[in-house]
Phi, psi and omega in degrees: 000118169270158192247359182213142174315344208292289245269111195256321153196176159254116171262145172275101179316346179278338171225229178321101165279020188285314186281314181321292165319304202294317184296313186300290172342298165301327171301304185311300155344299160341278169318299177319330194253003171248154214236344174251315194241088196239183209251158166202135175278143145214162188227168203248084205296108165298146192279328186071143171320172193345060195271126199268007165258046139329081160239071173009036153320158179258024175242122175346287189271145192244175175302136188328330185254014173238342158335131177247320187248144160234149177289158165219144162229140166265113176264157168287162188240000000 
């Protein structure tokens, strides 16, 4: 179930980046042809099961490099 219109997949930083890049190529594309408003990818980091720099903080997401999973989103500017 998604909870926000944003949020387009999650990628495994460890592996393939490829749809990430392709993605980001198309926001940029994207942008040229719009003249008032334009988009950005960011992505989030998941803490993931038994990540041990885990401290159970109550905020979902962590920094990109402590990451097991990232979230990708497209936001409006």
């Amino acid at each position: 179930m998604k909870r926000t219109k944003c949020y387009v997949m999650t990628v495994d930083p460890t592996g393939d980046l490829s749809a990430l890049k392709a993605l980001r190529q198309s926001v940029s594309k994207l942008n040229k042809h719009i003249v008032n408003r334009g988009y950005y990818v960011k992505c989030q980091g998941r803490w993931g099961k038994n990540n041990p720099n885990y401290n159970q903080a109550a905020i979902p997401f962590c920094p990109l490099k402590e990451a097991v999973r990232w979230d990708v989103y497209i936001y409006q500017k």
